[in-house]
ROSEKE-810537 format. One record per atom (N, C-alpha, C): x, z, y; residue in three letters. Coordinates in steps of 0.2 Angstrom, whole numbers, plus 5000, padded with zeros to 4 digits. Atoms other than C-alpha are relative to their C-alpha. Example, Ala and Ser with C-alpha at 12.3 -4.5 7.8 and 13.67 -1.06 7.14 Angstrom:
// residues 2
500450004994Ala/506250394978Ala/500450005006Ala/499649994994Ser/506850364995Ser/499650035005Ser/
***
This chain:
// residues 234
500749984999Unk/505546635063Unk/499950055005Unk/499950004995Unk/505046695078Unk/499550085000Unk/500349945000Unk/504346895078Unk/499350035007Unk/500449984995Unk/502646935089Unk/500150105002Unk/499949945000Unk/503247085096Unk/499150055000Unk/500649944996Unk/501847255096Unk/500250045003Unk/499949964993Unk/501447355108Unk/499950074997Unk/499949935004Unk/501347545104Unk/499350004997Unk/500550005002Unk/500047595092Unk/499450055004Unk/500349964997Unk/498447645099Unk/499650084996Unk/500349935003Unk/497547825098Unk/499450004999Unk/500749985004Unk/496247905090Unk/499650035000Unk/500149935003Unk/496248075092Unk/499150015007Unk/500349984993Unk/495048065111Unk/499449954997Unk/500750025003Unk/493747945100Unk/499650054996Unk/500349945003Unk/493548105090Unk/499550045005Unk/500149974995Unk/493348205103Unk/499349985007Unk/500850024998Unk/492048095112Unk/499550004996Unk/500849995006Unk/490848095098Unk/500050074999Unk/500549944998Unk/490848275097Unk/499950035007Unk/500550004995Unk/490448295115Unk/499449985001Unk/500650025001Unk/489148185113Unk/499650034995Unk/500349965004Unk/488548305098Unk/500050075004Unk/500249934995Unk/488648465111Unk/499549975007Unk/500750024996Unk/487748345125Unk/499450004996Unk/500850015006Unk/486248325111Unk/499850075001Unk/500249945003Unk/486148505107Unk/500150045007Unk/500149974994Unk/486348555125Unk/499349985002Unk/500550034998Unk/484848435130Unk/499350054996Unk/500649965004Unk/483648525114Unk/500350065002Unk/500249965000Unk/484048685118Unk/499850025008Unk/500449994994Unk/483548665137Unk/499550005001Unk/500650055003Unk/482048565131Unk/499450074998Unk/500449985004Unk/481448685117Unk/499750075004Unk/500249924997Unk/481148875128Unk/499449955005Unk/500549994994Unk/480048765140Unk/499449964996Unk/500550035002Unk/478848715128Unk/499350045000Unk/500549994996Unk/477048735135Unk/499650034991Unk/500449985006Unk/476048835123Unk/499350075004Unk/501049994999Unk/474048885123Unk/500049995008Unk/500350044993Unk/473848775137Unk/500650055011Unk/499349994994Unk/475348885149Unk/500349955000Unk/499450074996Unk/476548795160Unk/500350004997Unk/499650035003Unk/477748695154Unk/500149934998Unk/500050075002Unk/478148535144Unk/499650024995Unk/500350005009Unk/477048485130Unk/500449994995Unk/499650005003Unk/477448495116Unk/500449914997Unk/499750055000Unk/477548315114Unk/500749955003Unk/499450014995Unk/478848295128Unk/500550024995Unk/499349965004Unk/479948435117Unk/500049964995Unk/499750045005Unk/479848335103Unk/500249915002Unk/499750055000Unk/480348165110Unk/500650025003Unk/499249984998Unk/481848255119Unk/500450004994Unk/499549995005Unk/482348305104Unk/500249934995Unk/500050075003Unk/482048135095Unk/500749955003Unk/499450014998Unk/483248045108Unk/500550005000Unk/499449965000Unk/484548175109Unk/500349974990Unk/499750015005Unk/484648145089Unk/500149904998Unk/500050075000Unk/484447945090Unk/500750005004Unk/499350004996Unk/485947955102Unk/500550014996Unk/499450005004Unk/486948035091Unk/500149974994Unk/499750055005Unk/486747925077Unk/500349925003Unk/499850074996Unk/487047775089Unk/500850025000Unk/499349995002Unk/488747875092Unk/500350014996Unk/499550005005Unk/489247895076Unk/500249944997Unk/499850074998Unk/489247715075Unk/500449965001Unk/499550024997Unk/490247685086Unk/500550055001Unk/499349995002Unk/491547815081Unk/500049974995Unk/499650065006Unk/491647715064Unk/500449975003Unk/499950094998Unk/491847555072Unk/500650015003Unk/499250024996Unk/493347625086Unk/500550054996Unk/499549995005Unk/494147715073Unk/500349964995Unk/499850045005Unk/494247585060Unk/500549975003Unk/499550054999Unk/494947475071Unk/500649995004Unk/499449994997Unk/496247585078Unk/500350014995Unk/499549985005Unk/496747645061Unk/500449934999Unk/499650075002Unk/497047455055Unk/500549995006Unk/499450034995Unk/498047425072Unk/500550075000Unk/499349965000Unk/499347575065Unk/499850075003Unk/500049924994Unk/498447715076Unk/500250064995Unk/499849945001Unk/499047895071Unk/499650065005Unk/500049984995Unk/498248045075Unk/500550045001Unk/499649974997Unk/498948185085Unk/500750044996Unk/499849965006Unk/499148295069Unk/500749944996Unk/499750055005Unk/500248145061Unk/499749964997Unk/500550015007Unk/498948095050Unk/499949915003Unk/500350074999Unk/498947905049Unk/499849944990Unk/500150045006Unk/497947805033Unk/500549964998Unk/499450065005Unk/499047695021Unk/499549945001Unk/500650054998Unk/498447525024Unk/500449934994Unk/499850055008Unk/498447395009Unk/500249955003Unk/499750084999Unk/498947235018Unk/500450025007Unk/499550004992Unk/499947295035Unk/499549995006Unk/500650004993Unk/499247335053Unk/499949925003Unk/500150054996Unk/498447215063Unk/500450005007Unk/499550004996Unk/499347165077Unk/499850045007Unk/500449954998Unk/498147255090Unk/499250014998Unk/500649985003Unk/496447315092Unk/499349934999Unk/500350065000Unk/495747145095Unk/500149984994Unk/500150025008Unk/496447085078Unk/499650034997Unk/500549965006Unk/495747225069Unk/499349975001Unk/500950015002Unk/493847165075Unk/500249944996Unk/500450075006Unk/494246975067Unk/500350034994Unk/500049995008Unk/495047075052Unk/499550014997Unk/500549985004Unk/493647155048Unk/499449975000Unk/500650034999Unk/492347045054Unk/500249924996Unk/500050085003Unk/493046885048Unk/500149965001Unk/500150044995Unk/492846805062Unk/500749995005Unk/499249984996Unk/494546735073Unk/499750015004Unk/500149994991Unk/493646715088Unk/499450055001Unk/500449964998Unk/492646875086Unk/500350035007Unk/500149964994Unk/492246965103Unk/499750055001Unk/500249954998Unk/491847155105Unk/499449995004Unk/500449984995Unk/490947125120Unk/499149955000Unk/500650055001Unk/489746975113Unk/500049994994Unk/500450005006Unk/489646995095Unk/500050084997Unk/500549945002Unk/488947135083Unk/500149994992Unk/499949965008Unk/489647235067Unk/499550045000Unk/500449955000Unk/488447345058Unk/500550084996Unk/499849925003Unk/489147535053Unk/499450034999Unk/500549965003Unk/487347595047Unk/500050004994Unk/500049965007Unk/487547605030Unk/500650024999Unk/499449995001Unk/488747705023Unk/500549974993Unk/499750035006Unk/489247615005Unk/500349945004Unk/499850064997Unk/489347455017Unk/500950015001Unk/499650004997Unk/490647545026Unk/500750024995Unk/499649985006Unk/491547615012Unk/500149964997Unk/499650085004Unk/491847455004Unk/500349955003Unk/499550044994Unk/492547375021Unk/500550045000Unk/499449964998Unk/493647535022Unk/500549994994Unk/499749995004Unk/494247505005Unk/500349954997Unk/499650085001Unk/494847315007Unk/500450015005Unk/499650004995Unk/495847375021Unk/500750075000Unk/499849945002Unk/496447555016Unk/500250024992Unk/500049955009Unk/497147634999Unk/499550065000Unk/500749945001Unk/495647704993Unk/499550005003Unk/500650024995Unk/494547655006Unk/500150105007Unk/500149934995Unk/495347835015Unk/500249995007Unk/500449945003Unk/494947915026Unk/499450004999Unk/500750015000Unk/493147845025Unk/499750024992Unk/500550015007Unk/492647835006Unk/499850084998Unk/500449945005Unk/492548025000Unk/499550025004Unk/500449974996Unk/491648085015Unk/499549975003Unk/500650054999Unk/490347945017Unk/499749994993Unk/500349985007Unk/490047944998Unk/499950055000Unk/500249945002Unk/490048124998Unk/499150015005Unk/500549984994Unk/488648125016Unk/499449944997Unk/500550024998Unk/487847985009Unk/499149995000Unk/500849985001Unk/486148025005Unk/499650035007Unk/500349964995Unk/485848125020Unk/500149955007Unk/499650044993Unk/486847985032Unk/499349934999Unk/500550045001Unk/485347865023Unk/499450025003Unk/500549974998Unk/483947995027Unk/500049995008Unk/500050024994Unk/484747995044Unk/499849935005Unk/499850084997Unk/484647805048Unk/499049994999Unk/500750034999Unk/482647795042Unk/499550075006Unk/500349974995Unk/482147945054Unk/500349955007Unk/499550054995Unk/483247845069Unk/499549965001Unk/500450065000Unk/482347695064Unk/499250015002Unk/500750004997Unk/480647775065Unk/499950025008Unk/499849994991Unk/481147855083Unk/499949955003Unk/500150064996Unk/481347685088Unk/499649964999Unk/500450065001Unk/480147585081Unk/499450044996Unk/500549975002Unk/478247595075Unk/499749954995Unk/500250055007Unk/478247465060Unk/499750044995Unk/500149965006Unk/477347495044Unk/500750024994Unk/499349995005Unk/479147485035Unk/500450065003Unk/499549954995Unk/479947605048Unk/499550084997Unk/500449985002Unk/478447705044Unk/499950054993Unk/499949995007Unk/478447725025Unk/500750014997Unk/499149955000Unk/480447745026Unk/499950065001Unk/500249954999Unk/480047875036Unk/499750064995Unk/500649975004Unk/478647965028Unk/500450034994Unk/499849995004Unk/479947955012Unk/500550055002Unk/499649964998Unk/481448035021Unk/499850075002Unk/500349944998Unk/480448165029Unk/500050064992Unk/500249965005Unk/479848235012Unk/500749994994Unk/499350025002Unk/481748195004Unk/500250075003Unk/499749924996Unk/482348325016Unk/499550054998Unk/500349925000Unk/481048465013Unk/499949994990Unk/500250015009Unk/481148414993Unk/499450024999Unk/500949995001Unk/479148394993Unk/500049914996Unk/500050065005Unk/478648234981Unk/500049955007Unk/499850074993Unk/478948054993Unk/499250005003Unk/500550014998Unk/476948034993Unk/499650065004Unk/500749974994Unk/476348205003Unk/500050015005Unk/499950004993Unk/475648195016Unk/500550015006Unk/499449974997Unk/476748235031Unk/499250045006Unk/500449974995Unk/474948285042Unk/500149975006Unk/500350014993Unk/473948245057Unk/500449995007Unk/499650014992Unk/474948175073Unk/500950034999Unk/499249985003Unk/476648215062Unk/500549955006Unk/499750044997Unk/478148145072Unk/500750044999Unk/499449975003Unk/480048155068Unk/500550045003Unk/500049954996Unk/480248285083Unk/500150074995Unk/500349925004Unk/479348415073Unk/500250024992Unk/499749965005Unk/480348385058Unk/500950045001Unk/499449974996Unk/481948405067Unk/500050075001Unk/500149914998Unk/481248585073Unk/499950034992Unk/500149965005Unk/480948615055Unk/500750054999Unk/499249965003Unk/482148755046Unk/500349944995Unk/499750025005Unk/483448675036Unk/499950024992Unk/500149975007Unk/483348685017Unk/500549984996Unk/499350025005Unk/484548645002Unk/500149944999Unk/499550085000Unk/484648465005Unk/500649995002Unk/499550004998Unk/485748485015Unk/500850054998Unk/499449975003Unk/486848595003Unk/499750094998Unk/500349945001Unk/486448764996Unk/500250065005Unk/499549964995Unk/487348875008Unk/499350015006Unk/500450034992Unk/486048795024Unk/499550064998Unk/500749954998Unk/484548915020Unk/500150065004Unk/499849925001Unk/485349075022Unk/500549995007Unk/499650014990Unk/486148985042Unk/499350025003Unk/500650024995Unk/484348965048Unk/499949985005Unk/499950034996Unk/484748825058Unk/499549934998Unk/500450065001Unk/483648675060Unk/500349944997Unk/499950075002Unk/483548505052Unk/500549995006Unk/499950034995Unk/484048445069Unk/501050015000Unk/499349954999Unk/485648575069Unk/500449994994Unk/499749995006Unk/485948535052Unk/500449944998Unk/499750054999Unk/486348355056Unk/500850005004Unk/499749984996Unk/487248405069Unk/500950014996Unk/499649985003Unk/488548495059Unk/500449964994Unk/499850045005Unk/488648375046Unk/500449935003Unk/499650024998Unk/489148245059Unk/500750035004Unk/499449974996Unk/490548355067Unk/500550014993Unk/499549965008Unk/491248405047Unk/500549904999Unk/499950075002Unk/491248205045Unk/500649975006Unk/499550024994Unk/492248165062Unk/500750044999Unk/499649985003Unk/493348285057Unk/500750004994Unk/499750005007Unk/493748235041Unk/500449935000Unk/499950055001Unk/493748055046Unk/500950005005Unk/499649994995Unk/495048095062Unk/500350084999Unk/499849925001Unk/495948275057Unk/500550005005Unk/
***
């Protein structure tokens, strides 16, 4: 029987490391944004501008964590290791490279990166692909179980940012008021936009410890995705 030889196993550790850049490009962009917001009709940006900057910079960064799932997945399955040594245990043996790994997980032999499309937006979804491929679905399952409430919250603001459906709308609407633990139905008020929950303070959704940071919702995503990259890539 005739052995396909592999090539070295690929790395990890610089897909970490670009998604938190992308999380210092974000927070770079809102606090350049946020000192030049125009107030009682003084120069500067309105306030409107400040809150779609900030809207973006946070759409952005959930698009990146995305796709750090996605090229992390499918360099652990092809054997990857990071720096630290840390490499998952893998229930059925690596894929042969990183091309295998997209048709393992997708299903598909003739998948193609560049012309087909996995989703990484829910995080149960992902947790239950990590844990057909992985013992114990690690490193994804505790830490996307443990986020995911808040990684839920994060996906129907995102959605609203992007789009102006009634459904996008009413998701919205609920997560807003989820995060500030106010009942699903109050109001959010007059010309609300998911800007200006962003600049909100942080409160104990995001963990009892966050009050007493005084760092914004926006900051507080933030954070939670850099603990999660972390955790997923140590």
């Amino acid at each position: 029987m005739s052995i396909v030889p592999r090539g070295r196993p690929p790395k990890v550790d610089h897909i970490r490391e670009d998604f938190l850049e992308q999380i210092d490009a974000a927070r770079r962009l809102v606090d350049a944004v946020v000192p030049l917001e125009r107030i009682n009709g003084a120069g500067g940006l309105h306030p409107k501008h400040v809150f779609r900057s900030i809207e973006l910079a946070f759409m952005g960064v959930c698009a990146s964590w995305e796709d750090f799932l996605e090229a992390t997945m499918v360099r652990y399955l092809a054997n990857a290791h990071t720096d630290s040594g840390h490499r998952p245990s893998l229930r059925l043996g690596s894929s042969q490279d990183i091309a295998h790994s997209y048709q393992l997980l997708s299903g598909k032999p003739d998948y193609d990166p560049e012309n087909d499309y996995m989703t990484w937006t829910n995080p149960i979804a992902v947790t239950k692909l990590a844990k057909v491929f992985f013992i114990a679905g690690h490193p994804y399952a505790v830490p996307l179980t443990t986020a995911n409430d808040s990684l839920k919250q994060a996906v129907k603001i995102r959605n609203r940012i992007a789009h102006g459906s009634e459904l996008c709308k009413t998701q919205y609407h609920k997560a807003a008021n989820t995060i500030r633990r106010l009942p699903e139905d109050e109001p959010l008020g007059q010309g609300h936009r998911a800007g200006a929950l962003l600049r909100e303070a942080a409160g104990p959704f995001f963990g009892a410890a966050i009050p007493a940071a005084n760092i914004t919702v926006f900051e507080a995503y933030m954070q939670l995705f850099e603990r999660l990259a972390r955790s997923i890539v140590p």
